[in-house]
N, CA, C and O atoms as CSV, one atom per row, in Angstrom:
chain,resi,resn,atom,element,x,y,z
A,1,UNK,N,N,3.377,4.919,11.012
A,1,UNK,CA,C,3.128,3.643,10.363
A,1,UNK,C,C,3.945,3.543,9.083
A,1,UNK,O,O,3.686,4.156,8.047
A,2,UNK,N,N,4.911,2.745,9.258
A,2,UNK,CA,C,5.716,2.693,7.638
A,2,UNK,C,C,6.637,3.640,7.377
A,2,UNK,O,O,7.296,4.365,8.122
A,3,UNK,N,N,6.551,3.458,5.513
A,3,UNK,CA,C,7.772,4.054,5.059
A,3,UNK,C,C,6.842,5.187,3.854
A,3,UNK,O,O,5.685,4.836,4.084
A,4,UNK,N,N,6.787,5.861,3.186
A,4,UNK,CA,C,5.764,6.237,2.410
A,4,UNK,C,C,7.023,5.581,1.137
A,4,UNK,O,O,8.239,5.726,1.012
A,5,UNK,N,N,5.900,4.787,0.316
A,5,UNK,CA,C,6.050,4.009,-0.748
A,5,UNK,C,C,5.149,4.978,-2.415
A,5,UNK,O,O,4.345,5.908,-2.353
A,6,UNK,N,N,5.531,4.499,-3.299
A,6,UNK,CA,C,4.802,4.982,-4.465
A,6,UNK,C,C,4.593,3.774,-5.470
A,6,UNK,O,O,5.052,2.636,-5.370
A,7,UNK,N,N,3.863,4.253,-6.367
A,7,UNK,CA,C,3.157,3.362,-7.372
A,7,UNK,C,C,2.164,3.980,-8.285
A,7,UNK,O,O,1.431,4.917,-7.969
A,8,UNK,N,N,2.193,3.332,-9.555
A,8,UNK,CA,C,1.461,4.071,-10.517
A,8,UNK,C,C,0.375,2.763,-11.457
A,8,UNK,O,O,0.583,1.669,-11.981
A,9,UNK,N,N,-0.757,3.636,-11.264
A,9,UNK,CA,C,-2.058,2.750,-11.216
A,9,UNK,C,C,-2.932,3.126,-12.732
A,9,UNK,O,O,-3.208,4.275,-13.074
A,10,UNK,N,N,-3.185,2.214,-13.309
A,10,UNK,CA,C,-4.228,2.845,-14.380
A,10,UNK,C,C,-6.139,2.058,-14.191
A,10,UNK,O,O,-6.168,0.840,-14.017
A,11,UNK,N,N,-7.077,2.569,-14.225
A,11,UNK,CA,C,-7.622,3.012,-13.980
A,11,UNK,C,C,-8.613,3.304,-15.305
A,11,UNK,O,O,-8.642,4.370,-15.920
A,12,UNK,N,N,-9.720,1.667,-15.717
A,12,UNK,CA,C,-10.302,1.432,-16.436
A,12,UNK,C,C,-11.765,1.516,-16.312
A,12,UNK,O,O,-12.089,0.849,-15.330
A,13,UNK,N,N,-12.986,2.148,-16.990
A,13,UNK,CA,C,-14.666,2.273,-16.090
A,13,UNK,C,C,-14.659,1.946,-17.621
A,13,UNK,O,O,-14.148,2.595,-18.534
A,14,UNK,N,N,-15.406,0.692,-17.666
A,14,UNK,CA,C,-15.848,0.947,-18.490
A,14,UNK,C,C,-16.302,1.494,-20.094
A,14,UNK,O,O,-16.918,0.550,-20.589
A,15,UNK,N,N,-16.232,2.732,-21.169
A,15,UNK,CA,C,-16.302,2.935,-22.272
A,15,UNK,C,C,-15.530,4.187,-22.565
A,15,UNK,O,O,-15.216,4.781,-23.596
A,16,UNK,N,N,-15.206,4.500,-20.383
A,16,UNK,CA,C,-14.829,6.038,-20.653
A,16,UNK,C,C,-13.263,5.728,-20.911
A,16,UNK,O,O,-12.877,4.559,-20.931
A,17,UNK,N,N,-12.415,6.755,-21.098
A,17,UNK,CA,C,-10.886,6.626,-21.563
A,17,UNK,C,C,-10.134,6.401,-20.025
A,17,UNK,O,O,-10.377,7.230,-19.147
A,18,UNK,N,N,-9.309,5.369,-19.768
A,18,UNK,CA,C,-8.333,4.872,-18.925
A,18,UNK,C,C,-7.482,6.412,-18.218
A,18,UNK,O,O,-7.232,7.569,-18.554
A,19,UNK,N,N,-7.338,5.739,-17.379
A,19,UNK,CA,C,-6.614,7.147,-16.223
A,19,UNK,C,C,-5.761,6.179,-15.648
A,19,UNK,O,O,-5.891,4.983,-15.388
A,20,UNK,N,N,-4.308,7.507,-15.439
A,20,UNK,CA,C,-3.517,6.804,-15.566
A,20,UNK,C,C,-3.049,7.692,-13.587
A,20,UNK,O,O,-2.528,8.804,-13.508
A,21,UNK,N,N,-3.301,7.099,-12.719
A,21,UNK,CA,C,-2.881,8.003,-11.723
A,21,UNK,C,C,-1.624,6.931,-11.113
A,21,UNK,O,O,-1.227,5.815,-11.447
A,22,UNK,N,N,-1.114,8.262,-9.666
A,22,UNK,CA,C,0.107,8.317,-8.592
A,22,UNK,C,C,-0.715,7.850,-7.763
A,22,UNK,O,O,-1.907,8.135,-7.655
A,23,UNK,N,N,0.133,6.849,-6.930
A,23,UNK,CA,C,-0.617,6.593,-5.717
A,23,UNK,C,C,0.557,6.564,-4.770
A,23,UNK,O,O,1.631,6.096,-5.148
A,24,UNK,N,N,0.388,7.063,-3.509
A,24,UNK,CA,C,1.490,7.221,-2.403
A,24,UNK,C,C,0.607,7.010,-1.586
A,24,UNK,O,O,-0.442,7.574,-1.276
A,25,UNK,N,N,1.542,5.478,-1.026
A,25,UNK,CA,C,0.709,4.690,0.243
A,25,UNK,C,C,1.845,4.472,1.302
A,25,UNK,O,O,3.001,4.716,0.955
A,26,UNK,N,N,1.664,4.158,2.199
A,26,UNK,CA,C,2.170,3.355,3.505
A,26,UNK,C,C,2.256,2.021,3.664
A,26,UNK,O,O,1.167,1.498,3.431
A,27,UNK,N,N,3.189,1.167,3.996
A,27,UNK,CA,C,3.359,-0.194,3.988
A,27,UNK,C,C,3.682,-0.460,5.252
A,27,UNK,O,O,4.705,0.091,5.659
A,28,UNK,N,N,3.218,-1.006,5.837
A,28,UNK,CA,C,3.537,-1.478,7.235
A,28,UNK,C,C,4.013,-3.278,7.432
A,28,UNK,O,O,3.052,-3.636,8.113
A,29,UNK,N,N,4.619,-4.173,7.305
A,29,UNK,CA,C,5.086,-5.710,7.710
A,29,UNK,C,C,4.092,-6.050,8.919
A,29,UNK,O,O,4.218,-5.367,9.935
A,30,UNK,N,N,3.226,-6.935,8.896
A,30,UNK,CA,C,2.956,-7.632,9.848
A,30,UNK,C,C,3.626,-8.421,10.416
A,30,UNK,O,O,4.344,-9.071,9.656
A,31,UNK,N,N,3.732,-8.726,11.745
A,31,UNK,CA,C,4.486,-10.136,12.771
A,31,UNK,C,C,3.375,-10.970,12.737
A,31,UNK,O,O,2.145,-10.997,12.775
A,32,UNK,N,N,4.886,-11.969,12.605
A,32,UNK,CA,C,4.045,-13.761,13.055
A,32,UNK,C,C,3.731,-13.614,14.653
A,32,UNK,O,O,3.904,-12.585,15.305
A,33,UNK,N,N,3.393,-14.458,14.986
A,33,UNK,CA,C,2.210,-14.571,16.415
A,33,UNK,C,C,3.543,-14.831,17.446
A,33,UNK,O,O,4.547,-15.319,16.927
A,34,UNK,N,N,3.558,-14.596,18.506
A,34,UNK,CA,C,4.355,-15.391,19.221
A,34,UNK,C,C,3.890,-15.443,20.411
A,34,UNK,O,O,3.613,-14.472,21.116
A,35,UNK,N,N,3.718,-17.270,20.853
A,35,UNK,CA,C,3.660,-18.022,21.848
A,35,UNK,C,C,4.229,-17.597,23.902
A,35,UNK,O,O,3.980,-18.022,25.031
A,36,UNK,N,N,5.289,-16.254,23.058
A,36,UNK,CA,C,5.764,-16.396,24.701
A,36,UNK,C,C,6.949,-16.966,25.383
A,36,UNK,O,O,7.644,-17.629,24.613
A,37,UNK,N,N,7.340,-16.910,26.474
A,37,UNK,CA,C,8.330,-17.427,26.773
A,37,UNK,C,C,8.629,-16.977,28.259
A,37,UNK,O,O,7.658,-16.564,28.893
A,38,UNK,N,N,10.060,-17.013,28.994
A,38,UNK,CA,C,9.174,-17.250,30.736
A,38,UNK,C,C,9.679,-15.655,31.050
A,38,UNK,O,O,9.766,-15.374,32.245
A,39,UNK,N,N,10.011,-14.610,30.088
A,39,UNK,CA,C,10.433,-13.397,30.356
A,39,UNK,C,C,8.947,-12.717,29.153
A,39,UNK,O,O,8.333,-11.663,29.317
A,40,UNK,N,N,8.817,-13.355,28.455
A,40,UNK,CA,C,8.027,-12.296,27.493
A,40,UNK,C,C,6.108,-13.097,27.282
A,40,UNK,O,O,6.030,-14.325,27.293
A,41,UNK,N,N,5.247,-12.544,27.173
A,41,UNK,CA,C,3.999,-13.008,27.604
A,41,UNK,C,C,3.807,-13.351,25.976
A,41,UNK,O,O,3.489,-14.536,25.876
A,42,UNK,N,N,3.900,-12.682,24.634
A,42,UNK,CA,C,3.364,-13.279,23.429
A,42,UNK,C,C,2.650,-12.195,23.248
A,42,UNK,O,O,2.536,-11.202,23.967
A,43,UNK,N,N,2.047,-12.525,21.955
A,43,UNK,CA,C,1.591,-11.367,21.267
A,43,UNK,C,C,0.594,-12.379,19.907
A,43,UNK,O,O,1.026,-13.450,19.483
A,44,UNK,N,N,-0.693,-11.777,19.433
A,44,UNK,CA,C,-1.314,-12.630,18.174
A,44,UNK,C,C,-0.097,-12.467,17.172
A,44,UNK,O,O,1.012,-12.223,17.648
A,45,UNK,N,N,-0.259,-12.589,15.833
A,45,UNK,CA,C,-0.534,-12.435,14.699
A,45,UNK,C,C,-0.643,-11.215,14.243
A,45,UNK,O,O,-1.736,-10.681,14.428
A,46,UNK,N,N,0.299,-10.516,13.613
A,46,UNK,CA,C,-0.391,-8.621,12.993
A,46,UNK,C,C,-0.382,-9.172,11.643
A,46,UNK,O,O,0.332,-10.112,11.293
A,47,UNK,N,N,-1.394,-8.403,10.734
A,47,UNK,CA,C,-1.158,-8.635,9.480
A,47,UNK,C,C,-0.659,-7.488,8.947
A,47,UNK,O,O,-0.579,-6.428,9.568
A,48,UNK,N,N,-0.284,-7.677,7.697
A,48,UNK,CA,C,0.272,-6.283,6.823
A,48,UNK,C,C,-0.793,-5.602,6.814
A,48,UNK,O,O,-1.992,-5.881,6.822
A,49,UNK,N,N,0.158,-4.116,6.785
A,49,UNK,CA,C,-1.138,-3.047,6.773
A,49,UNK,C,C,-0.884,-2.081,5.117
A,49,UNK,O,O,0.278,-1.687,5.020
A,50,UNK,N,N,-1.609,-1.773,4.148
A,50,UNK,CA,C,-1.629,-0.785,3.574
A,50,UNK,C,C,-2.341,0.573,3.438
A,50,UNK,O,O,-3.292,0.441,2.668
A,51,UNK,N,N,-2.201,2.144,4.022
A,51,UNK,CA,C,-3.049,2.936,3.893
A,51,UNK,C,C,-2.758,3.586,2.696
A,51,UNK,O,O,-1.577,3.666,2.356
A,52,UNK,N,N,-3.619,4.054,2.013
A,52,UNK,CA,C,-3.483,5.200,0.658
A,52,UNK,C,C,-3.366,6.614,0.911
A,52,UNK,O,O,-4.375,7.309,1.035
A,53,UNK,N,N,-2.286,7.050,0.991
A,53,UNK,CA,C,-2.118,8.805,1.385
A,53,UNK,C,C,-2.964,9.487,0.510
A,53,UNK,O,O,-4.020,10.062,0.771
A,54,UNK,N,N,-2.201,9.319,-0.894
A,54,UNK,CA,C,-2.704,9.980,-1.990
A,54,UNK,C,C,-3.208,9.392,-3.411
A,54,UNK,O,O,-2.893,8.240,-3.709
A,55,UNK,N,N,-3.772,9.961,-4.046
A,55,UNK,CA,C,-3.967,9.357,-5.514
A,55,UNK,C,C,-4.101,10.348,-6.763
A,55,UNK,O,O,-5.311,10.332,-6.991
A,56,UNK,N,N,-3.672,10.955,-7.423
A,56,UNK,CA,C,-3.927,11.573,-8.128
A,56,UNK,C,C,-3.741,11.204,-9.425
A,56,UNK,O,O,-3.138,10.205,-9.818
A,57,UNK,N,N,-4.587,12.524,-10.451
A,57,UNK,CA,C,-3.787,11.664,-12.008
A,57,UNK,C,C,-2.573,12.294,-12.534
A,57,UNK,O,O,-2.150,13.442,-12.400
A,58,UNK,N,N,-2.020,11.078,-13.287
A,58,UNK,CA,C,-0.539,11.297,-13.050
A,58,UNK,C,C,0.116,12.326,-14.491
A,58,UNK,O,O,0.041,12.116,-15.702
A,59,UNK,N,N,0.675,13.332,-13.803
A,59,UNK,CA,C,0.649,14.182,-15.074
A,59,UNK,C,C,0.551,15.661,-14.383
A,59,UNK,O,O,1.172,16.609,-14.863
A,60,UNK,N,N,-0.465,15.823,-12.951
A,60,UNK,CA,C,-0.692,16.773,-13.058
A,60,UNK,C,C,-0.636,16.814,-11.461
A,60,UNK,O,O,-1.580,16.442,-10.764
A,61,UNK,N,N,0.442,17.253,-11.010
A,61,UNK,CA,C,0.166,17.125,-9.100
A,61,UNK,C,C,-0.614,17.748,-8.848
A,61,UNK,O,O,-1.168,17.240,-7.873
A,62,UNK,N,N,-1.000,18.470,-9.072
A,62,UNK,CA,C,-2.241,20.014,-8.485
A,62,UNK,C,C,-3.609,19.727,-8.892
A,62,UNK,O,O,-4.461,20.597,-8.712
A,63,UNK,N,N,-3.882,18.760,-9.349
A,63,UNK,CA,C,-4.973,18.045,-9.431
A,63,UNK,C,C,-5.380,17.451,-8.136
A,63,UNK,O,O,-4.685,17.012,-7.220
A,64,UNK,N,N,-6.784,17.545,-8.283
A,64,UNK,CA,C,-7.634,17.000,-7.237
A,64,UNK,C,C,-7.300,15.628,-6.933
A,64,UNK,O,O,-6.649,14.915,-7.696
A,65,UNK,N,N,-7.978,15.086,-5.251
A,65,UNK,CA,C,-7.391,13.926,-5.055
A,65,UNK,C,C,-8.698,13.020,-5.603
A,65,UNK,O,O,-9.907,13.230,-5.506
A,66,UNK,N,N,-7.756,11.655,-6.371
A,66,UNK,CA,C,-8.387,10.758,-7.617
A,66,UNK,C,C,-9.552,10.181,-6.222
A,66,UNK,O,O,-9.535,10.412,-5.013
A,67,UNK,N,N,-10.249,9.568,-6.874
A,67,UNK,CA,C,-11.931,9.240,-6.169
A,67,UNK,C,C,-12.287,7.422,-6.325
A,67,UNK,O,O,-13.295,7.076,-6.942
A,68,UNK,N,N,-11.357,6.391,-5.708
A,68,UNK,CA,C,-11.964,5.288,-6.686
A,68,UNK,C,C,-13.033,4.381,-5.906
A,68,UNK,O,O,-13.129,4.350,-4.680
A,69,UNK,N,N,-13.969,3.512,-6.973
A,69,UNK,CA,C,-14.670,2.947,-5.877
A,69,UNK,C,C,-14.121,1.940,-5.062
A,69,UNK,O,O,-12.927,1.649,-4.986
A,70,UNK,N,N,-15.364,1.259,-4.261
A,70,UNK,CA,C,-14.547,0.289,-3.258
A,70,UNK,C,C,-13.792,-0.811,-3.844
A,70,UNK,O,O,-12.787,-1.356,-3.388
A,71,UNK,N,N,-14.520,-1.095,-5.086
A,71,UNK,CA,C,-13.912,-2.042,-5.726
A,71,UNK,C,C,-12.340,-1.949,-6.538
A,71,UNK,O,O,-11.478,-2.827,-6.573
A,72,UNK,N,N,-12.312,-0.771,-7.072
A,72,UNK,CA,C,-10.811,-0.209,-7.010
A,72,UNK,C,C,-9.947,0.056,-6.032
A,72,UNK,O,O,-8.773,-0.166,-6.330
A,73,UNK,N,N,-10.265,0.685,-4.364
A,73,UNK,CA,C,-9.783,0.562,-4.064
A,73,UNK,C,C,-9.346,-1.114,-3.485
A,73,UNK,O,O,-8.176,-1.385,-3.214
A,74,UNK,N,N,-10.413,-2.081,-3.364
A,74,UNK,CA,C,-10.152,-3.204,-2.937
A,74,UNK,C,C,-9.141,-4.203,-4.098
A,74,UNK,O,O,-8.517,-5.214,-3.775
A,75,UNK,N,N,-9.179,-3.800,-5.020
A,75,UNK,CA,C,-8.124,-4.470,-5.988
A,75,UNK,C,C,-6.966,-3.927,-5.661
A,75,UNK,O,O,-5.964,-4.451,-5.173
A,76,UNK,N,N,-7.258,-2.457,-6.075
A,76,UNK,CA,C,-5.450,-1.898,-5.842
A,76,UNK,C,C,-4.758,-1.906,-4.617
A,76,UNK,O,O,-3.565,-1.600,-4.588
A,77,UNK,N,N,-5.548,-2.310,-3.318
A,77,UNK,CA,C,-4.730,-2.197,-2.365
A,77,UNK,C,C,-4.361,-4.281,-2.230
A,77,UNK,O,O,-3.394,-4.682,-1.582
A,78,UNK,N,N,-4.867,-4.794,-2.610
A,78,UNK,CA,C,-4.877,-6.172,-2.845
A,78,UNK,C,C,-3.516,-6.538,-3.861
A,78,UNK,O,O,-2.759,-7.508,-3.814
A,79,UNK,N,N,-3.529,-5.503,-4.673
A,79,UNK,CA,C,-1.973,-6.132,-5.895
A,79,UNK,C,C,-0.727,-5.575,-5.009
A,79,UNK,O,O,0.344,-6.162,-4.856
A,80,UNK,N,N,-1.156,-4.117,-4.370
A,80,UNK,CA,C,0.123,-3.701,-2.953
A,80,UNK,C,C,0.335,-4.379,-2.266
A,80,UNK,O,O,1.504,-4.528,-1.911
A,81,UNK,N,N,-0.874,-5.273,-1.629
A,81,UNK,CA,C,-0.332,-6.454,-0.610
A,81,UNK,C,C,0.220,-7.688,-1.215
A,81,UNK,O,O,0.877,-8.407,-0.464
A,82,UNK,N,N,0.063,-8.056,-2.454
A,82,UNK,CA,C,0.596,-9.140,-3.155
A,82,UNK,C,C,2.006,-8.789,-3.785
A,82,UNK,O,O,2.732,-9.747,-4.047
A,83,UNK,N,N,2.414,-7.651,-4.024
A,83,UNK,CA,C,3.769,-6.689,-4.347
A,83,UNK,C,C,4.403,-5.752,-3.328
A,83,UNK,O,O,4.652,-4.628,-3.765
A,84,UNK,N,N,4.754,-6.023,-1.890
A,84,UNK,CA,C,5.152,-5.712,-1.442
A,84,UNK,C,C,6.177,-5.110,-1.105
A,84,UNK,O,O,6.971,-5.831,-0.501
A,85,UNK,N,N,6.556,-3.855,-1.277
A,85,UNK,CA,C,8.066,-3.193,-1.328
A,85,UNK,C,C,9.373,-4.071,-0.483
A,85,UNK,O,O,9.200,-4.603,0.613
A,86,UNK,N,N,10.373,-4.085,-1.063
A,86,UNK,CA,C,11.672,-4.729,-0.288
A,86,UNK,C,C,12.073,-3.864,0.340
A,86,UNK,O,O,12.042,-2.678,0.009
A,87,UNK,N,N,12.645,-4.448,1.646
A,87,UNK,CA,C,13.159,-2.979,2.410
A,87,UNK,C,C,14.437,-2.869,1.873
A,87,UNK,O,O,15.185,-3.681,1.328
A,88,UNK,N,N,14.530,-1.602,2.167
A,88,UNK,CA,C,15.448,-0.562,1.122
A,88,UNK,C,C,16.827,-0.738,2.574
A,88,UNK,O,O,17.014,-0.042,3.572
A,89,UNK,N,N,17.553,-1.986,2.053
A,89,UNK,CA,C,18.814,-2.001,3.670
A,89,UNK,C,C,19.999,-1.832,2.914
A,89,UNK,O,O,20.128,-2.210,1.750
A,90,UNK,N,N,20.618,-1.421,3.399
A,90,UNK,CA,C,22.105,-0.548,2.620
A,90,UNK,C,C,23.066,-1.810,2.283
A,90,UNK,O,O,23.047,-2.939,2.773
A,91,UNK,N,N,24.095,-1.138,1.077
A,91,UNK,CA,C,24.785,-2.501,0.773
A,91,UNK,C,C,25.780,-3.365,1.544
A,91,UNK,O,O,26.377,-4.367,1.150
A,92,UNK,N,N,25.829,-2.694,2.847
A,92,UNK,CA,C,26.851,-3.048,3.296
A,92,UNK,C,C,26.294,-3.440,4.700
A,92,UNK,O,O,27.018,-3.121,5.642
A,93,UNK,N,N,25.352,-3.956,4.938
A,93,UNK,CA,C,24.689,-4.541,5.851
A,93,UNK,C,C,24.306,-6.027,6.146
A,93,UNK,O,O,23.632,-6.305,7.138
């Protein structure tokens, strides 16, 4: 699935001090739907996919993997799908 992508996340609770972690995810492009045609049958709609490999805090790779709730993860994977990596196509293409 994908390309493995990176990104760096900070990571606010509240009164305690901000964390600043790595996140290495997967980006996958969804397809538009297609209707078909008199050789090919069609297919729905895929949407983009993002999975989270890793997360740690950033500073220290050998650190444990970071823990966030659903609501962190549902934001941060929400600003990945709204910032979507460009594919990386060579200059001469």
């Amino acid at each position: 699935m994908g390309i493995t992508f990176y990104a760096e996340w900070t990571i606010e609770r509240g009164e305690e001090p901000s964390v600043d972690i790595c996140i290495d995810y997967k980006f996958r492009a969804g397809l538009p739907a297609h209707y078909g045609s008199l050789t090919y049958p069609g297919h729905p709609a895929e949407p983009d996919e993002i999975e989270i490999i890793s997360a740690k805090r950033k500073g220290d790779p050998d650190a444990a993997e970071f823990e966030f709730t659903d609501e962190e993860r549902e934001e941060i994977e929400g600003w990945l799908m709204e910032n979507s990596p460009e594919p990386d196509y060579p200059e001469d293409f």
